[in-house]
C-alpha positions as CSV (number, residue, x, y, z in Angstrom):
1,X,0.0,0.0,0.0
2,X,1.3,3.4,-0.9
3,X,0.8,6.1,1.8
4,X,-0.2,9.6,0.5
5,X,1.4,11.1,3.8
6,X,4.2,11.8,1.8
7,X,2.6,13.2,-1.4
8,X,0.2,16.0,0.2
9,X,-0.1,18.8,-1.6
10,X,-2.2,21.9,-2.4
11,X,-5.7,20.8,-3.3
12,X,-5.6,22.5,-6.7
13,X,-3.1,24.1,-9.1
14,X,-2.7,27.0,-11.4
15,X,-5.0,26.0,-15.0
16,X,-2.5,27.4,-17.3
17,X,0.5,25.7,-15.5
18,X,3.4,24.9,-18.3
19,X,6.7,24.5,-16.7
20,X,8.3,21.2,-16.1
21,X,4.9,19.6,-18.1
22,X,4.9,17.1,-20.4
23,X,4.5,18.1,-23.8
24,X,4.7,16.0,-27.0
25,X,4.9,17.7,-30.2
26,X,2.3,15.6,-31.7
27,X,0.3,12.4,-31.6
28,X,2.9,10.8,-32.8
29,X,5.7,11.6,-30.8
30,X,4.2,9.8,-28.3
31,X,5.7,6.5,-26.9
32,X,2.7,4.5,-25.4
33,X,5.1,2.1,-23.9
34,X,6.1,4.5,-21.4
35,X,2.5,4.9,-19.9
36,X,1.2,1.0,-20.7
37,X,3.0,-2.1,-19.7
38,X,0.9,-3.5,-22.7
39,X,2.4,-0.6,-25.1
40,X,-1.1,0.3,-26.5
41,X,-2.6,3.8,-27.0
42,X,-5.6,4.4,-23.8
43,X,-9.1,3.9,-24.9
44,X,-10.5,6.1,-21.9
45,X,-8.9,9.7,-20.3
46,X,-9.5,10.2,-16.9
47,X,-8.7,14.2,-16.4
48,X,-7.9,15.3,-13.6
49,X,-7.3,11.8,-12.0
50,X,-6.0,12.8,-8.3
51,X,-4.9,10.0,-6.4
52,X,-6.3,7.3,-8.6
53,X,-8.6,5.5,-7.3
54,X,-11.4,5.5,-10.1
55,X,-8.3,5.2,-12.6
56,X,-7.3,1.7,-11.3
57,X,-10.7,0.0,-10.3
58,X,-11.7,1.5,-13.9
59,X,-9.1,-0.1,-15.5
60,X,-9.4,-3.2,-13.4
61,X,-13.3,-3.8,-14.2
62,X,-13.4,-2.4,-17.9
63,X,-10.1,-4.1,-19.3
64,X,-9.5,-0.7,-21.6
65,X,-6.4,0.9,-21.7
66,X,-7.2,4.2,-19.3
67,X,-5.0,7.2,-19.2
68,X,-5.1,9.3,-16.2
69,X,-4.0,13.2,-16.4
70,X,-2.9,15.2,-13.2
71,X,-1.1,18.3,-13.2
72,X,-0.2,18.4,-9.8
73,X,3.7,16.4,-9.3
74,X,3.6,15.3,-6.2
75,X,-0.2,13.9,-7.0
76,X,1.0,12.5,-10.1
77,X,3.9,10.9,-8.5
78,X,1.6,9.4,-5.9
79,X,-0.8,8.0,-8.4
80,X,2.6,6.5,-10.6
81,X,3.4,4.7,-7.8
82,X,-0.1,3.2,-7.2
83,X,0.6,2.2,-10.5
84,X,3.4,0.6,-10.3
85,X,2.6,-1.4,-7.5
86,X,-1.0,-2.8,-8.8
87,X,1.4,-4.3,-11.7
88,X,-1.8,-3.7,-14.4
89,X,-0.9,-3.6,-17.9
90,X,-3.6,-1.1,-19.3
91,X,-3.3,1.4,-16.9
92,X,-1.4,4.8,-17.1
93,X,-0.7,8.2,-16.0
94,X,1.0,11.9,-17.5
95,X,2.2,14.8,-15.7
96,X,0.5,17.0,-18.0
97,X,-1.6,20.3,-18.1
98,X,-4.9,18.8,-19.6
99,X,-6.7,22.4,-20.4
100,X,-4.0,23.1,-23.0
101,X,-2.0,20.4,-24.2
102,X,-4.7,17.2,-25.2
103,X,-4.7,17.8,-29.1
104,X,-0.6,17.5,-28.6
105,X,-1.5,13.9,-26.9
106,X,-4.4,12.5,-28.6
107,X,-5.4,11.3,-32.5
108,X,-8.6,12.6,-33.8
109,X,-11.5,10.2,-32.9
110,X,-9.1,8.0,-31.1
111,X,-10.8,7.9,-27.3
112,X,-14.0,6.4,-26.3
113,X,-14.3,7.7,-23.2
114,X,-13.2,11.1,-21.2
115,X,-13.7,11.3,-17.6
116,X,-13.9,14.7,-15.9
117,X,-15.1,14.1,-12.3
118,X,-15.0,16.4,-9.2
119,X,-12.7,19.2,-10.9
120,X,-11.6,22.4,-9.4
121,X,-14.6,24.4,-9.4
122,X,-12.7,27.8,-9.6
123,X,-14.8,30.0,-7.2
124,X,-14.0,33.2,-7.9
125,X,-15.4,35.1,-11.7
126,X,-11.7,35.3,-12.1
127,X,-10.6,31.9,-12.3
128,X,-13.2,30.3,-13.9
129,X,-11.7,30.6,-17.7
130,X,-9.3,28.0,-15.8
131,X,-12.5,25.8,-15.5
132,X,-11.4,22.6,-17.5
133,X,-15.1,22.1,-18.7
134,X,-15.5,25.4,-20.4
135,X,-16.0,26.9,-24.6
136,X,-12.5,26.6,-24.8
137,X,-12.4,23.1,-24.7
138,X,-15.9,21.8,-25.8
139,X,-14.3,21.4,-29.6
140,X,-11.1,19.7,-28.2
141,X,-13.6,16.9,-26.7
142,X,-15.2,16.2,-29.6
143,X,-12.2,16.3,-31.9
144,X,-10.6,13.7,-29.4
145,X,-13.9,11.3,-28.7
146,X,-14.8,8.7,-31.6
147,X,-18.1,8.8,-33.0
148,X,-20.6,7.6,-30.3
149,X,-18.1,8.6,-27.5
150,X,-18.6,9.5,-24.2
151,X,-18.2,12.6,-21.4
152,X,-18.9,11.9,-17.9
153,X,-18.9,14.7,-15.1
154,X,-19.5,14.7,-11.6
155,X,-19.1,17.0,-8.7
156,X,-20.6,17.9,-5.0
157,X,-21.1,21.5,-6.8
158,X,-24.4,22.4,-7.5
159,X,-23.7,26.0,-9.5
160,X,-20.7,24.0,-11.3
161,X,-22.8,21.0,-12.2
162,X,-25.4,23.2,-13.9
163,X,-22.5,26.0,-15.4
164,X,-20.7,22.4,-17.1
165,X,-24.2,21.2,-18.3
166,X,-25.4,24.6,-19.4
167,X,-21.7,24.6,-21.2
168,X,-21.9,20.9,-23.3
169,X,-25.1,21.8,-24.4
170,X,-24.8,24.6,-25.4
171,X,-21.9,23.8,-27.8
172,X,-23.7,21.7,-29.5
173,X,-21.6,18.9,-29.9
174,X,-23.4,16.5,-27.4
175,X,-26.4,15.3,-26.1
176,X,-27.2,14.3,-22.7
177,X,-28.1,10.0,-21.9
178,X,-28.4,9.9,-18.2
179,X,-28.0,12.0,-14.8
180,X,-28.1,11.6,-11.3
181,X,-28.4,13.4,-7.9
182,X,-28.0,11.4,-4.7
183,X,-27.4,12.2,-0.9
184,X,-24.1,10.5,-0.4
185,X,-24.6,7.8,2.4
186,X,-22.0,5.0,4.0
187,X,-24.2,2.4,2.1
188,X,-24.1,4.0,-1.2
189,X,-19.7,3.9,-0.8
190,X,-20.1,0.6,0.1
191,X,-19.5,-1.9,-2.3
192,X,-17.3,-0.3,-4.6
193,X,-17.2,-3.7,-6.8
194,X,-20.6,-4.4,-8.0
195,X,-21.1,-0.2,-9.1
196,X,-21.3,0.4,-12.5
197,X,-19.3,2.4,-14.8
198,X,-21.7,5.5,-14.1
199,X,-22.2,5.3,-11.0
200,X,-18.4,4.6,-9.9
201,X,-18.1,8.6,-11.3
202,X,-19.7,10.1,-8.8
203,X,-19.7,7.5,-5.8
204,X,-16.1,5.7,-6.6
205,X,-13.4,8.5,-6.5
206,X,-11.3,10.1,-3.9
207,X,-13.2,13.3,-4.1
208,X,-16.4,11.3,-3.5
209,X,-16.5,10.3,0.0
210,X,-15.2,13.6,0.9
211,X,-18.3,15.0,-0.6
212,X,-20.4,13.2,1.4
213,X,-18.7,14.9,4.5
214,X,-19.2,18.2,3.5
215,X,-22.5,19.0,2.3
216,X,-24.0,14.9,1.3
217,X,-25.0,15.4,-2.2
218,X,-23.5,14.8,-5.6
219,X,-24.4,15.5,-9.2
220,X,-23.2,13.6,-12.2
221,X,-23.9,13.5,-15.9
222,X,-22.8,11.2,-19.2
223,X,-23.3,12.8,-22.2
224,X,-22.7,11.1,-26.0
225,X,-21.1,13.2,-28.9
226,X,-23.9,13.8,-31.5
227,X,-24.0,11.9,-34.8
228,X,-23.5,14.1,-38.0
């Protein structure tokens, strides 16, 4: 088991955060075999992935290569080691600023799946152009998700829920398949094995149980990229 004692950090970092990032020139100067023991290219992006805890049970239950992105080191280190340790072959992460450098990462149409779940809510009018589900990058989603893909958010946020569903929709580019808003309970953590994919986004991260804690309820949304 990997303690976190030693990897606490600040709960959030600066969105436009460049130096000491990686940064591929392109797609293709990407080597896959540094991120996957199995040397393939991830099917699934989990954005903002923290400590990991969604990242490996997702890639333990769904078999798909999954790529976690996490900006902050020591976080990202944490999460490596985690990694490491589980000795899974489809399961990955980068230390990587995910707001501007995805289209430097990814193919066109080449994920199924991108997870964006409890992000920083950026509080202040100020800071909210850092918000990572924003105009800015509602094109970059759906230049990066295959046809039929999928984007999943969650968050204990009300006013950030509704601002990131008032923001896919209105780009046009997606349409919404399912929802949910649930009082987080002990019984609903329990069990972390038998939850599905959807629900594991909103009751089966770090940032989830915390949630709980604080004010009990969390809001979560999956949304399919239109057909043309």
């Amino acid at each position: 088991m990997v303690s976190k004692k030693s990897y606490r950090t600040k709960a959030h970092a600066g969105s436009f955060k460049k130096e000491g990032m990686e940064r591929p020139l392109s797609p293709r100067h990407v080597d896959w075999s540094k991120y996957f023991r199995n040397t393939k290219k991830p099917d699934y992006l989990d954005l903002g992935c923290g400590y990991g805890k969604f990242l490996l049970r997702t890639a333990d239950k769904c078999k798909k290569n999954i790529l976690g992105i996490e900006i902050r080191n020591k976080v990202y280190e944490y999460t490596k080691r985690r990694i490491e340790k589980s000795g899974m072959e489809n399961v990955g992460v980068m230390n990587t600023n995910g707001l501007l450098f995805l289209p430097n990462i990814f193919e066109k149409k080449s994920l199924e799946k991108i997870f964006i779940l409890f992000p920083d809510p950026h509080f202040k009018k100020t800071k909210q152009k850092g918000r990572i589900v924003g105009k800015r990058t509602m094109g970059v989603f759906e230049y990066l998700l295959k046809d039929g893909g999928r984007l999943y958010i969650s968050t204990d946020v009300k006013s950030l829920y509704d601002d990131m569903c008032g923001v896919i929709e209105e780009s046009g580019f997606f349409e919404e398949k399912e929802k949910a808003k649930t009082a987080v309970t002990k019984e609903l953590l329990e069990n972390q094995e038998k939850k599905a994919l959807f629900e594991a986004t909103y009751l089966g991260t770090d940032k989830s149980t915390r949630a709980g804690v604080k004010n009990g309820m969390v809001y979560a949304s999956v949304y399919v990229v239109k057909k043309k």
